[in-house]
Structures are given as structure tokens and as C-alpha cells.
N, C-alpha and C positions, 0 to 999 in steps of 0.2 A: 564482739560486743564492746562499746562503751559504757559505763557504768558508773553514774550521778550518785556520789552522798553527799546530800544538804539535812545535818541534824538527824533524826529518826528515818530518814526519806530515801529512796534509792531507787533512782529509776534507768533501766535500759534502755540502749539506742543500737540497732543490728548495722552493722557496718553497710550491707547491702540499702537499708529505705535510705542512710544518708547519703549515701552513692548520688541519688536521683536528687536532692534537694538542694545538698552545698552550703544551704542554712537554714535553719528551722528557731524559728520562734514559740519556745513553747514555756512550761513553768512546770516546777515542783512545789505543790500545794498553793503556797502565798508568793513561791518566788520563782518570777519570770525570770527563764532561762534564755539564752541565744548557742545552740552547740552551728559550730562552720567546721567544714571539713574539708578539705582537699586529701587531696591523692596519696599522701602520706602523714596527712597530719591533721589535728583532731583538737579544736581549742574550744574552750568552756565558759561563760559568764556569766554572773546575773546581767541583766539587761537592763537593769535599772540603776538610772543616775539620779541621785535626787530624791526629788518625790514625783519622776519623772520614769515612764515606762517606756522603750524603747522598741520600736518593730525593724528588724533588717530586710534590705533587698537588696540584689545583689545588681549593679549598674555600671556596664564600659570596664568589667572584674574590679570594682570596690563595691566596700559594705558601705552602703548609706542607710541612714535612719531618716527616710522621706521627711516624717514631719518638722524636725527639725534642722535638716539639708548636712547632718553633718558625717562626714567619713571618718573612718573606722580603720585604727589595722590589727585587725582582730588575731593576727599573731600575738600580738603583744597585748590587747585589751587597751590599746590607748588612741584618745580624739585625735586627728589630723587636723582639719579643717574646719571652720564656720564656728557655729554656736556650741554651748558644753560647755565652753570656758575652764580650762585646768579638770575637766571632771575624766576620769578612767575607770573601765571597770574593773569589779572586783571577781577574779575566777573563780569559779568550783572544781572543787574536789572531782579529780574524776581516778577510773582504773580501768584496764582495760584487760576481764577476766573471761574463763570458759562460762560461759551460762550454768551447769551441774555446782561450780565452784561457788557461786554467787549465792545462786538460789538453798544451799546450804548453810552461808551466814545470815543469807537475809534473805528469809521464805514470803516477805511480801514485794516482794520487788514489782513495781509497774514497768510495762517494757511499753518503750513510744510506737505509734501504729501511725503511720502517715496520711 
């Protein structure tokens, strides 16, 4: 399990649903998230640059943000190419605990359902 704390908030992601997706566009209450995974590795952001919200797809294996053309290297949380201008994002907190361990500090934990 991967496990999101943003402020009061913590939400689950089971290693297996992100197996199948590789990225998921999703959020913790006000704040869109982008979690990417590969095969050994597990990186976290808000997805928002600005006052700009950002959707990933993954194209020719880069992250691009269709609407606004620009790549990603979401190891690092930073712009490559095109538009964004100077903007990176900002990561979240993440951990990576047994499910029994979690849900003992933090009994409301949401877990992502794909």
C-alpha cells in the first residue's frame, strides 16, 4: 500500500490497481493528485500548477498533460518541455505502511478503487 497524507486527509492506493494504470489522476478532497508508478518506484504530486489543474496520459512512455502539450518527468516533479514556463510540481507526503498499521493511526483512511 501507498499512503497519501495531505493535512487531516489520507488516502490509500493498493500496489496491485496501480500495477494496471501507471497513472491515475485523482485528488484528496480540494487537492488533485497525479500518483505514477513504475515497476519499482512510486512518485506523488499535486497536479496543480497555478490556478491550473493538470490531467496525465501517458504517450510514446512520457507523461504529458494533453491540454497544455507539456512533458513531465515525474520522477523528479519537473516541466521538460513547451508551456508551464519555470512551474514544477509540488510532492506529497506519501508512506508506504501494512494496511492494520495505517488504519490504527488513521481509522478514516479512504483507499482509491480504480
Amino acid at each position: 500500500m501507498i499512503d497519501l497524507v495531505l493535512g487531516q486527509q489520507v488516502k490509500a492506493y493498493n500496489f496491485s490497481n496501480l500495477d494496471q494504470a501507471s497513472v491515475v489522476n485523482g485528488s484528496m478532497g480540494e487537492f488533485p493528485v497525479v500518483v505514477w508508478v513504475d515497476v519499482d518506484e512510486c512518485h506523488v504530486y499535486l497536479r496543480q500548477v497555478g490556478d491550473q489543474v493538470l490531467t496525465f496520459i501517458i504517450v510514446n512512455c512520457m507523461d504529458i498533460d494533453p491540454d497544455s502539450a507539456t512533458r513531465w518527468n515525474v520522477q523528479r516533479g519537473l516541466r521538460l518541455k513547451r508551456s508551464l514556463s519555470g512551474m514544477d510540481f509540488q510532492p506529497v507526503p506519501r508512506m508506504s505502511v501494512f494496511d492494520w498499521a495505517r488504519d490504527s493511526c488513521y481509522p478514516d483512511t479512504v483507499t482509491y478503487q480504480p
